[in-house]
C-alpha positions in Angstrom: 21.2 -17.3 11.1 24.6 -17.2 9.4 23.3 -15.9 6.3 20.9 -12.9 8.5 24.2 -11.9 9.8 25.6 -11.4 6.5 22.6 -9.1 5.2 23.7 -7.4 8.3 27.3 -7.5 7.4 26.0 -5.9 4.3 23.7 -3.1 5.7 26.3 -1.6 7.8 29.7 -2.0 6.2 31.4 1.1 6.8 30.2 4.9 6.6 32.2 5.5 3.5 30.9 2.6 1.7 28.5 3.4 -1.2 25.8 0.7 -2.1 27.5 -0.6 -5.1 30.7 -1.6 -2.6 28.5 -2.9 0.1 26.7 -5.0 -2.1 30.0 -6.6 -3.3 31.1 -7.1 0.2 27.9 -8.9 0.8 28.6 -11.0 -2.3 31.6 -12.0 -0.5 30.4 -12.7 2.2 27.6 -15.1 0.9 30.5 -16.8 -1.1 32.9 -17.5 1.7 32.6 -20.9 1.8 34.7 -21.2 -1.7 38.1 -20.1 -0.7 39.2 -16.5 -0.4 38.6 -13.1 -2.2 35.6 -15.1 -3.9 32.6 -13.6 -4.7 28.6 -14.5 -5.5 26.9 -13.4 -8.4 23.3 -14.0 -9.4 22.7 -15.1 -13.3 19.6 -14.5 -14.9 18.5 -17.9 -16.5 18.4 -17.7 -20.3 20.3 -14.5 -20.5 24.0 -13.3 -19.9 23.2 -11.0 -17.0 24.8 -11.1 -13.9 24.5 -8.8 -10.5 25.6 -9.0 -7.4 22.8 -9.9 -5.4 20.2 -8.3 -2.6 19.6 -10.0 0.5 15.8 -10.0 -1.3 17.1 -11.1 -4.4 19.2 -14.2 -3.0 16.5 -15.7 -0.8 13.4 -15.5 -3.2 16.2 -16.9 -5.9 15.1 -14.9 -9.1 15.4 -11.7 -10.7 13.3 -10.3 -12.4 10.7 -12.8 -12.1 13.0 -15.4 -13.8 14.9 -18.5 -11.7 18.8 -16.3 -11.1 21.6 -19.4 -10.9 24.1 -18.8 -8.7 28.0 -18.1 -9.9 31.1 -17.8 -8.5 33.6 -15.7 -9.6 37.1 -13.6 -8.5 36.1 -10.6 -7.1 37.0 -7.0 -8.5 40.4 -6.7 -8.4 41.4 -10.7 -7.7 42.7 -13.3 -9.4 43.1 -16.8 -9.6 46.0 -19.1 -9.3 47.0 -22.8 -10.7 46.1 -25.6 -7.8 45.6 -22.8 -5.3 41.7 -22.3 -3.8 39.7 -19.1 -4.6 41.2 -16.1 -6.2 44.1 -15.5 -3.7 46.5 -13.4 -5.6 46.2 -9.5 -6.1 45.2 -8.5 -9.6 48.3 -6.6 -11.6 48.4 -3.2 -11.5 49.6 -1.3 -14.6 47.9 1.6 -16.1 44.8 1.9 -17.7 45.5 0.5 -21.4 46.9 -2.6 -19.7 43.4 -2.8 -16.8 41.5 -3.2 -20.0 43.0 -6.6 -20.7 42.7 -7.7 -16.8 38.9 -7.0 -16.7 38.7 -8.3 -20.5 37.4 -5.7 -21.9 39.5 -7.1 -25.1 36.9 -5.0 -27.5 37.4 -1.4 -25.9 41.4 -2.1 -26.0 41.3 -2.7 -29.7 39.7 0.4 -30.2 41.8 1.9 -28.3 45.0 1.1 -30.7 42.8 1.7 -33.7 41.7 5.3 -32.8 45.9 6.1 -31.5 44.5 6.3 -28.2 46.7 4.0 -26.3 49.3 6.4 -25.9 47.1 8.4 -24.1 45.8 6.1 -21.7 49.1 4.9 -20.9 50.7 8.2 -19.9 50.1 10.6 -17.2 47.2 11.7 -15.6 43.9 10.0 -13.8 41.2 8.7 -16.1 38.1 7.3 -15.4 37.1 4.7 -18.1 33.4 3.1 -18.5 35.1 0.1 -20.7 32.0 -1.7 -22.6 32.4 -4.9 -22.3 32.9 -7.3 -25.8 29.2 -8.0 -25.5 28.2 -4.6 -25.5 29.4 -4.0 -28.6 28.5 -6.8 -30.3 25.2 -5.6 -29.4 25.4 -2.1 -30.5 23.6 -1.5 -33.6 25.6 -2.4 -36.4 25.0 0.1 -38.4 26.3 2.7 -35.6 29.1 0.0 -35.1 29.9 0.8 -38.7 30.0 4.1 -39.2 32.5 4.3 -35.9 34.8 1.9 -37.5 34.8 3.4 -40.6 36.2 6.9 -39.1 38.3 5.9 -36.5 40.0 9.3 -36.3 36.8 11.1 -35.7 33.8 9.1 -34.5 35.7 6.2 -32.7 37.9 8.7 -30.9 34.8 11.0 -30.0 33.1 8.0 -29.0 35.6 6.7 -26.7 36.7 10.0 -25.3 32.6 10.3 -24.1 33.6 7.0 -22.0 36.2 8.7 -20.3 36.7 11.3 -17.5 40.0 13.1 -16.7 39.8 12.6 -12.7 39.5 9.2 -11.2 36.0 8.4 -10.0 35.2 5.6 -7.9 31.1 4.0 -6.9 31.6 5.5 -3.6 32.0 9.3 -5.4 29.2 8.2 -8.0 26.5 9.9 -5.9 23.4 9.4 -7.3 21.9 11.8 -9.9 25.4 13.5 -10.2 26.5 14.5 -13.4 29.9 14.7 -14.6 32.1 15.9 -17.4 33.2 13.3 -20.1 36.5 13.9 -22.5 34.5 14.3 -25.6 33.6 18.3 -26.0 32.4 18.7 -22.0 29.1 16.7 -22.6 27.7 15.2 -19.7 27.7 11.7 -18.0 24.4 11.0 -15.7 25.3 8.9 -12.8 22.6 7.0 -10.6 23.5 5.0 -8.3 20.6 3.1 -6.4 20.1 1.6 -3.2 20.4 -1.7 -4.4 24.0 -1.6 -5.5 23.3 -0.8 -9.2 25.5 1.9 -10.7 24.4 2.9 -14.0 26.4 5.4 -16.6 23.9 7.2 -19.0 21.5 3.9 -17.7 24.0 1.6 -18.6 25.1 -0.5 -15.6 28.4 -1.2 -14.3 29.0 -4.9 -14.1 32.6 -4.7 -12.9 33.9 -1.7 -11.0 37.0 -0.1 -9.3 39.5 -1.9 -11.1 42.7 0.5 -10.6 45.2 1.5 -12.9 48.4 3.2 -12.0 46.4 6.5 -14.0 43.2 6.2 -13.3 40.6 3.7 -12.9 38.1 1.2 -15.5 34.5 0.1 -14.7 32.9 -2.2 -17.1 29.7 -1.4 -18.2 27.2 -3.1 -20.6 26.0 -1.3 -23.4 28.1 1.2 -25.5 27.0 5.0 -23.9 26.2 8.3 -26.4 26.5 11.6 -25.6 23.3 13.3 -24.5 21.7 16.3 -26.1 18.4 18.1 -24.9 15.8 17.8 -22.2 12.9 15.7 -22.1 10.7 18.2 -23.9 13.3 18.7 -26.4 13.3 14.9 -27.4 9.4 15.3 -27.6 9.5 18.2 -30.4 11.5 16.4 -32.2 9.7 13.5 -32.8 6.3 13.4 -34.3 5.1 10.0 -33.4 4.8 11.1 -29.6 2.8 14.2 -30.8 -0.1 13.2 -29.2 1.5 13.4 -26.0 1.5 16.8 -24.4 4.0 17.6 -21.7 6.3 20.6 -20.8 9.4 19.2 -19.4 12.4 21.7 -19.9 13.1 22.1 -16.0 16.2 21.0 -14.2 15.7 17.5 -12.5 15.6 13.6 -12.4 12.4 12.6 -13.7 11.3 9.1 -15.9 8.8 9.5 -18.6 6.9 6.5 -19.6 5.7 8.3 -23.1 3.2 6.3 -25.3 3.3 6.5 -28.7 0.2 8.3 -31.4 -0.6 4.8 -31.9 -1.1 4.0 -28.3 -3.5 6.6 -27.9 -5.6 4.9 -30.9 -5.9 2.3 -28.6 -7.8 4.4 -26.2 -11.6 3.7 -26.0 -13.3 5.9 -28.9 -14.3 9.4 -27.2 -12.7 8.7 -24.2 -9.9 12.2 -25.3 -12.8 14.0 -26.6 -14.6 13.5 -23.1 -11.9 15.3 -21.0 -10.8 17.2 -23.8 -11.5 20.3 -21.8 -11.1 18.8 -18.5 -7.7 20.6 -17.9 -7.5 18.5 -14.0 -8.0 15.0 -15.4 -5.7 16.1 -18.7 -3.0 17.1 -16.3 -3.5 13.8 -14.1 -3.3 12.2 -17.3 0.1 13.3 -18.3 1.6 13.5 -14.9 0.5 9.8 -14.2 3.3 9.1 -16.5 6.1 10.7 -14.8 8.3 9.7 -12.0 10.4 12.2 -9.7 13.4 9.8 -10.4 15.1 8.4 -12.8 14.6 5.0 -13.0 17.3 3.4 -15.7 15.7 -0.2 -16.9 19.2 -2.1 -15.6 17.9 -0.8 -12.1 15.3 -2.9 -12.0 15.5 -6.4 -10.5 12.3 -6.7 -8.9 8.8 -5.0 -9.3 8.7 -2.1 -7.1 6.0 0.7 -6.3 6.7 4.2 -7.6 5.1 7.6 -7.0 4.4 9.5 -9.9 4.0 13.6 -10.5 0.2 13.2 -10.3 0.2 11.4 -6.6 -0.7 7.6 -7.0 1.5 5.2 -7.6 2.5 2.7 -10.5 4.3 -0.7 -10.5 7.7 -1.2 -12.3 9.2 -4.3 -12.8 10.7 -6.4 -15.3 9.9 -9.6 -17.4 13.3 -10.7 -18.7 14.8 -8.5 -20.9 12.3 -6.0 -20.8 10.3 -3.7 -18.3 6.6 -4.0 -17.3 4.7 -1.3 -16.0 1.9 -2.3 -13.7 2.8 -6.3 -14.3 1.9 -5.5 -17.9 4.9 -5.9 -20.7 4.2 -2.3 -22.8 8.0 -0.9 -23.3 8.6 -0.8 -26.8 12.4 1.0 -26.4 13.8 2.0 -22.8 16.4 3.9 -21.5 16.6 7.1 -23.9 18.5 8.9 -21.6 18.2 12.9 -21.7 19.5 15.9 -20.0 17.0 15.9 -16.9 15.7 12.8 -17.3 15.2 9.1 -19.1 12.4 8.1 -21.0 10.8 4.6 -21.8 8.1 4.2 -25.0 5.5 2.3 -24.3 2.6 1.0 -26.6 -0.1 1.7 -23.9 -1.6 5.0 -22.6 -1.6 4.5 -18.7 -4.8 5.8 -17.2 -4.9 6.8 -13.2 -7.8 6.1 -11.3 -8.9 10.3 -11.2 -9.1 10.1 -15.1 -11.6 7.2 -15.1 -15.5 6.9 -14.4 -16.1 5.2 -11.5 -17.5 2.3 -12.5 -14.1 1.7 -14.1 -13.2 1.8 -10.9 -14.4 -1.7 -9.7 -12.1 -4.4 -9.2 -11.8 -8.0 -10.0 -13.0 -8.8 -7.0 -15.9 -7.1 -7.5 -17.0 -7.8 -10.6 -20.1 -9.4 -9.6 -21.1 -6.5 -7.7 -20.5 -4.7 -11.3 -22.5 -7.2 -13.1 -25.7 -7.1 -10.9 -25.8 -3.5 -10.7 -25.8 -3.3 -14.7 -27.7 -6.1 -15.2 -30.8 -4.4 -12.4 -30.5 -0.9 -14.5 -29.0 0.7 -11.7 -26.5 2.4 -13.9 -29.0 4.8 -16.4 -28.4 7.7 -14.3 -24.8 7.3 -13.6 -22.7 8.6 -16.2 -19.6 10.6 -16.7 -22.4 13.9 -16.2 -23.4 12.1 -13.0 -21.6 12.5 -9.3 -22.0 9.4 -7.3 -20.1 6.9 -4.9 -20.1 3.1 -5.3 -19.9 1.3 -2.3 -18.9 -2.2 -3.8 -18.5 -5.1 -2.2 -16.7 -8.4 -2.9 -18.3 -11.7 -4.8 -18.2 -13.8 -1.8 -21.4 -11.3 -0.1 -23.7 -12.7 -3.0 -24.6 -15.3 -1.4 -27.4 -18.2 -2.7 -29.8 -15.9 0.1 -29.4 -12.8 -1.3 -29.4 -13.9 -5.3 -33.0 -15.9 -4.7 -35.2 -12.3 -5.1 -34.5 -10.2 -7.1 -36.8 -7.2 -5.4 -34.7 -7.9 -2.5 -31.1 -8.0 -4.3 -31.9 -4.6 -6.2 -33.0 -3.1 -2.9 -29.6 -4.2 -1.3 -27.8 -2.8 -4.4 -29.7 0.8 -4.4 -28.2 0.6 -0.4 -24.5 1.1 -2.5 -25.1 3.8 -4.1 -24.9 7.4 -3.0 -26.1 10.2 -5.1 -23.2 12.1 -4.0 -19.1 11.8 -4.7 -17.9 11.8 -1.2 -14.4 10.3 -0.9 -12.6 8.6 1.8 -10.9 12.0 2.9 -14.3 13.6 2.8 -15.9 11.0 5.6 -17.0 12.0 8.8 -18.5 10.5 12.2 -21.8 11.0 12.4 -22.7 11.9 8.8 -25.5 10.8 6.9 -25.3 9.4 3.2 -28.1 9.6 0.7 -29.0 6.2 -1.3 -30.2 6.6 -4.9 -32.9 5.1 -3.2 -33.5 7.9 -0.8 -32.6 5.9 2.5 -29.5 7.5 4.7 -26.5 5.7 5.8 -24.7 6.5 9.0 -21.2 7.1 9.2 -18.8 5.8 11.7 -15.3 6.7 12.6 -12.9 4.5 14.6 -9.1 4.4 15.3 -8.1 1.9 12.5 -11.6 2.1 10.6 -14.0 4.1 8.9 -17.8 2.1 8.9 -21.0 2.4 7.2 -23.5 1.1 9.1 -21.8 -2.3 9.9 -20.0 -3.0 7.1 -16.3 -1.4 7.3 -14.0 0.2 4.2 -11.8 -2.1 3.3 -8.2 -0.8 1.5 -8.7 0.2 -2.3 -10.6 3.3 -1.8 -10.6 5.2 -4.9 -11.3 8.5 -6.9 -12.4 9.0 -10.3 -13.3 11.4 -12.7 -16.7 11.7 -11.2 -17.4 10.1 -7.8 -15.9 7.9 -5.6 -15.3 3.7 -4.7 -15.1 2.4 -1.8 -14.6 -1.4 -1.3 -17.0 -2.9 1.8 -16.3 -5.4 4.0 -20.1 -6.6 3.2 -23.6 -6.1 2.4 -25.2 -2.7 3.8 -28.8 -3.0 5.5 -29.9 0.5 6.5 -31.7 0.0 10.2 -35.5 0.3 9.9 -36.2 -1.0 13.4 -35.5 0.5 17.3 -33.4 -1.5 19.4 -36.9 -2.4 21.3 -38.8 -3.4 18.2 -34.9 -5.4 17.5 -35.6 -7.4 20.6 -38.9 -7.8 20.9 -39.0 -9.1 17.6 -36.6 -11.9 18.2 -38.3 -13.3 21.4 -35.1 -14.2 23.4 -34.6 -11.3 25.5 -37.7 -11.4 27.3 -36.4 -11.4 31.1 -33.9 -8.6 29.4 -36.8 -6.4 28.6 -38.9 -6.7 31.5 -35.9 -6.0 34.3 -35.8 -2.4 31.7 -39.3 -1.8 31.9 -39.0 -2.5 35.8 -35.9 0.0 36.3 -38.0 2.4 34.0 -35.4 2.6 31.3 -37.4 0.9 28.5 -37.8 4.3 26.8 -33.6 4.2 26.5 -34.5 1.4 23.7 -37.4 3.1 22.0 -36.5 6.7 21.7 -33.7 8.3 19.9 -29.9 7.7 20.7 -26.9 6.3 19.5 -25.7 3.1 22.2 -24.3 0.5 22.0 -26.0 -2.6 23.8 -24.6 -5.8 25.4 -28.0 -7.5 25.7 -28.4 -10.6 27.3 -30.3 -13.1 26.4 -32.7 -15.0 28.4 -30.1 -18.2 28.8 -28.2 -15.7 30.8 -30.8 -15.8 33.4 -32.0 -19.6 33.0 -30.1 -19.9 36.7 -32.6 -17.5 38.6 -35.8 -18.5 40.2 -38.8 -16.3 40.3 -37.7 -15.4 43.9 -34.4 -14.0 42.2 -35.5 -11.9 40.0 -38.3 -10.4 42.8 -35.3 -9.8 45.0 -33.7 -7.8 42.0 -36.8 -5.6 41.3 -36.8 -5.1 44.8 -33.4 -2.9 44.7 -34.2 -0.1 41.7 -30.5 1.5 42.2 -29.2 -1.9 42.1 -30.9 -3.0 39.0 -30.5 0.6 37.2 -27.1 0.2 38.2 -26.5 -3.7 36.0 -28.6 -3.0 33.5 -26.6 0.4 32.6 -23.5 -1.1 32.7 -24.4 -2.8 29.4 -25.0 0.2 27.8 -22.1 2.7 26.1 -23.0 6.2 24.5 -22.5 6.0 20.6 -22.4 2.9 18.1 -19.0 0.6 18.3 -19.6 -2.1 16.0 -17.2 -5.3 15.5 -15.3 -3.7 12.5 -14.7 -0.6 14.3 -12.5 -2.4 16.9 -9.0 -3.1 16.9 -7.8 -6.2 16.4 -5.2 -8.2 18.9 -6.0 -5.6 21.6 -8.6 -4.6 24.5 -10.7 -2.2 23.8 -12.1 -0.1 26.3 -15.4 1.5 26.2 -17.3 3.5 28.9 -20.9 1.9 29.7 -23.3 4.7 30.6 -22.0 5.6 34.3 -18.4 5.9 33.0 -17.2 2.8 34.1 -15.0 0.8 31.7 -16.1 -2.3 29.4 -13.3 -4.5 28.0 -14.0 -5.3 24.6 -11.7 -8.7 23.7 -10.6 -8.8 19.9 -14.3 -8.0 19.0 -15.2 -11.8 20.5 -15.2 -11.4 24.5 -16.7 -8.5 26.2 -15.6 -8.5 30.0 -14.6 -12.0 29.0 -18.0 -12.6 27.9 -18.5 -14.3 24.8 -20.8 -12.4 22.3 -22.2 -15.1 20.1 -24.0 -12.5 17.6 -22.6 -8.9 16.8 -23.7 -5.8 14.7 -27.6 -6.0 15.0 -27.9 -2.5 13.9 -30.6 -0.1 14.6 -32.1 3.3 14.3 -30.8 4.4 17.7 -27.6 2.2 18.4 -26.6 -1.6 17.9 -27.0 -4.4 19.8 -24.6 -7.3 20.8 -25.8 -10.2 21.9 -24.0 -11.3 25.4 -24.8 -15.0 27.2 -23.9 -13.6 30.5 -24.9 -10.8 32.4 -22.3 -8.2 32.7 -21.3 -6.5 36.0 -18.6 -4.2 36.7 -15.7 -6.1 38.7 -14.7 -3.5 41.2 -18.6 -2.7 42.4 -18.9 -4.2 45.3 -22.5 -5.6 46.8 -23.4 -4.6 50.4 -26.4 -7.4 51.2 -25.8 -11.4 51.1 -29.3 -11.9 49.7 -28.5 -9.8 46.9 -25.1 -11.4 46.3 -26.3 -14.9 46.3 -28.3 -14.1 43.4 -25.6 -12.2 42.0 -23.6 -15.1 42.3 -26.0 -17.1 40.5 -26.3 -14.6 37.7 -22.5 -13.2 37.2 -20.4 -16.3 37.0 -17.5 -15.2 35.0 -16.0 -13.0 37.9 -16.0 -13.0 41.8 -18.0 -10.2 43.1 -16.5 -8.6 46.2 -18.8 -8.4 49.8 -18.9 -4.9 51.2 -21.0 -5.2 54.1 -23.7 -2.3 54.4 -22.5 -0.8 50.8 -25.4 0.7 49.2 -25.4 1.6 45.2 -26.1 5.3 44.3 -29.0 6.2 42.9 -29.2 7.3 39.7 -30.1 11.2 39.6 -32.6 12.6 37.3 -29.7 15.0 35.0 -28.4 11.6 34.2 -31.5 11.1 32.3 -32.0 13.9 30.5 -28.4 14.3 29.8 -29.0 11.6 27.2 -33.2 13.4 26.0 -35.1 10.3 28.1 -37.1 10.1 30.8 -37.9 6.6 31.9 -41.4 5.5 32.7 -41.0 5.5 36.5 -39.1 9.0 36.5 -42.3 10.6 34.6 -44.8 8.7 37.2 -42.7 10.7 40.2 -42.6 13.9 38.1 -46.2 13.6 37.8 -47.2 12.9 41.2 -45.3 16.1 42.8 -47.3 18.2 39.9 -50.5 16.8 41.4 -49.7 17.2 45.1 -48.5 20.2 44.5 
């Protein structure tokens, strides 16, 4: 609970707070327990790194996919004193030559005396300093190290004027994406400051901010900045090895540019440029699969997280270590190359989006069976990248040892997945019919939380490629063949069920054309009546027509379609509400077998009889038996109470008329 509370702390420190200084206020929270003005850091193991941690960060205990140790240091602006706990005294304040030795930036200082700029930063005025720290420069290239050292007067000063602004500038007024004038000839600084406390300077990352000096202020950051000249487009046309790589990128904004190399397009699969050469569509997906509408510096980045790019899907950035991956694969060959409206990363792989690929690239790991059988069956001659179609896949756990003993079978189930059309998930509607290579149609279902085919449900993943669709099923698809008559008969346990129909002269409701939904019960659900019962309820026709409708709902709701953890309600066939359980009870009935679909509706199998629980029965004969029959509620006694009878628009509302209807229809046309 304690440490909740301080991610709270954290989230709502005060309104004038940026995230860098609510993250450190966090840090001290979380390091409270070791005397005062102390603060928590998180180490990457095996590196020198250090942050400030996320809640996130601090409970899963890494960063960056690597175990972070826990540290404890002064912090900003705190010291330490002899025998005394925690950092209780107030850092010195002198002016901005003399901050450089508190924060020990020992390196910076030096350069400072050797390029006669000390008597500049220790005179009047407000300066903002981004102080690299020592081990920044010893990791600047040493041959850039050089060349500064050996021209103190020009390139050292130049340099260190860059890292300096003449107005103080604390995190809180580093908005993010601002840019700001350095000393060094008005060139630009690009600030981003992200939500997870990370300030970065030209991408480099400030690991010790807000130290004040009498003149100004010093952050430490770690890596030695240069100035930035050009856009994004402008690096590109001056490089040949990204040649290959076509983008127009002059525009003002904050954009990231993951750009291969020429020699990560020779890794491409021969002809796959030549084949959308002229596809201008999948060439622009192409490019703009690579670019981000933020700039994401590489010091940012403590934990994968999901990006949208220009083109509309999304990619995965995270980081291994020292370096960045890009969809949990390590491709960046040199980050951070930071530009005028933008930063770009190299990486040694060309990243493909799902619209630039044929759909059978599309199939997933978890379908690769389904992938396998439909190659190895020839299903896949006619469908290439000239080809529209739609692959309804489904995972490797639907194979199962039934389906894989025939092969005339399997290959018939296959053809069932795919359609001759490319119909994505957008372009689905209730009621619409879908074409099988095969021929045979699929019906389409629509639902609150799903979108079926036949019985088996879209699962997430949906895709679209270059030329048709994917769709990921929640199992095999069996196109109906059979009525929900030729359904029951067939299966020989609903044989009370089908003669109380044929009695109440709605037997043609399960023969003829519709879309319902049965709750048919089986003959156990009547294994309590005598003969004598089920006499007495033929004897009542409103009565029967009245049960047996109430199992009935106009259009197909299958188990998929339902929402889980709630009731469903659905309106049997006089408008009176069923209560479908968590697609296992219906009316608190259990429903042993779901999802027998057929050519005019689906059946689920019920063990009870259902009966609507605020109908009323008028005659104690009749409720006996109900009684008998309906165990699973108490039916009410309403003395004299007669049920309506069912009028003839009722049945032709829905294009039937049963048996008994017909005979009565036929008998006024003779007497007449």
């Amino acid at each position: 609970v304690k440490l909740l509370t301080a991610c709270r702390v954290f989230l709502f420190f005060g309104v004038d707070s940026s995230a860098y200084d609510k993250i450190v206020t966090h840090s001290r929270i979380r390091a409270r327990n070791e005397g005062p003005n102390v603060c928590a850091l998180q180490q990457v193991e095996g590196t020198k790194k250090k942050y400030f941690s996320t809640c996130r960060n601090w409970y899963r205990k890494s960063i960056c996919g690597k175990k972070a140790l826990v540290l404890y240091e002064c912090c900003p602006g705190y010291m330490k004193l002899d025998g005394m706990r925690g950092c209780p005294a107030v850092a010195p304040i002198g002016n901005v030559y003399n901050t450089l030795e508190i924060v020990r930036a020992m390196t910076t200082k030096s350069y400072y005396d050797e390029s006669n700029l000390r008597e500049q930063i220790e005179g009047p005025g407000a300066f903002t300093v981004f102080a690299p720290s020592d081990d920044a420069w010893e990791e600047l290239d040493p041959a850039v190290r050089a060349a500064l050292k050996s021209n103190v007067n020009i390139e050292l000063k130049n340099a260190l004027h860059y890292h300096m602004v003449n107005h103080r500038l604390l995190t809180k007024d580093m908005k993010n994406g601002i840019n700001v004038t350095s000393m060094y000839n008005n060139q630009g600084i690009y600030i981003n400051h992200y939500t997870n406390g990370v300030v970065t300077v030209n991408c480099a990352r400030i690991i010790h901010g807000n130290q004040i000096a009498t003149n100004g202020v010093v952050h430490v950051i770690d890596r030695v900045i240069t100035s930035v000249a050009g856009t994004i487009n402008e690096y590109l046309n001056n490089d040949e090895d990204y040649s290959s790589f076509l983008v127009k990128l002059n525009l003002p904004g904050h954009f990231t540019l993951f750009l291969p190399t020429n020699a990560a397009f020779e890794k491409l699969t021969p002809g796959f440029m030549e084949s959308i050469f002229e596809n201008e569509p999948v060439i622009k997906a192409l490019v703009t699969y690579h670019l981000l509408n933020s700039v994401q510096c590489a010091e940012a980045i403590m934990a994968g997280s999901v990006y949208e790019t220009k083109e509309g899907s999304t990619i995965e950035i995270g980081c291994d270590g020292e370096s960045l991956t890009v969809n949990g694969i390590k491709m960046v060959l040199k980050k951070d190359i930071v530009t005028s409206n933008g930063v770009i990363h190299i990486i040694d792989q060309v990243l493909i989006p799902d619209s630039a690929k044929e759909v059978r690239e599309l199939i997933g790991t978890s379908q690769s069976m389904f992938g396998d059988l439909v190659s190895e069956m020839g299903l896949t001659t006619n469908l290439d990248l000239n080809t529209e179609y739609t692959v309804l896949a489904t995972k490797d756990n639907a194979f199962t040892d039934e389906v894989m003993a025939d092969d005339t079978y399997l290959r018939l189930i296959l053809e069932n997945h795919l359609l001759k059309l490319k119909v994505p998930l957008s372009g689905l509607y209730n009621g619409q019919q879908l074409e099988t290579v095969s021929g045979k149609l699929l019906r389409v279902f629509i639902y609150r939380t799903a979108v079926c085919i036949e019985s088996a449900c879209v699962l997430q993943g949906s895709k679209t490629g270059i030329n048709g669709a994917l769709h990921v099923m929640s199992s095999l698809i069996k196109p109906a063949d059979k009525t929900i008559f030729e359904l029951l008969e067939a299966d020989g346990k609903f044989k009370t069920f089908l003669s109380l129909m044929e009695t109440a002269g709605l037997l043609d409701m399960l023969k003829g054309k519709g879309s319902y939904t049965i709750f048919a019960p089986s003959d156990e659900a009547f294994k309590d009546l005598s003969k004598d019962d089920l006499d007495l309820l033929r004897s009542d026709l409103n009565a029967l027509r009245t049960i047996l409708l109430y199992h009935f709902s106009d259009g197909i709701f299958i188990n998929g379609g339902l929402e889980r953890r709630v009731t469903n309600l659905l309106r049997s066939m006089q408008g009176i509400n069923l209560y479908e359980n968590n697609s296992i009870y219906v009316n608190s009935v259990e429903v042993p077998n779901s999802d027998l679909m057929a050519t005019n509706g689906v059946i689920h199998v019920v063990k009870n009889v259902l009966y609507p629980k605020n109908l009323p029965v008028g005659r104690q004969d009749l409720l006996l038996v109900l009684q008998r029959l309906i165990k699973y509620l108490e039916i009410k006694f309403l003395s004299g109470y007669t049920y309506a009878e069912i009028p003839l628009s009722f049945f032709s509302k829905f294009n039937f008329l049963p048996l008994m209807v017909k005979e009565k229809l036929k008998k006024k046309k003779c007497s007449n």
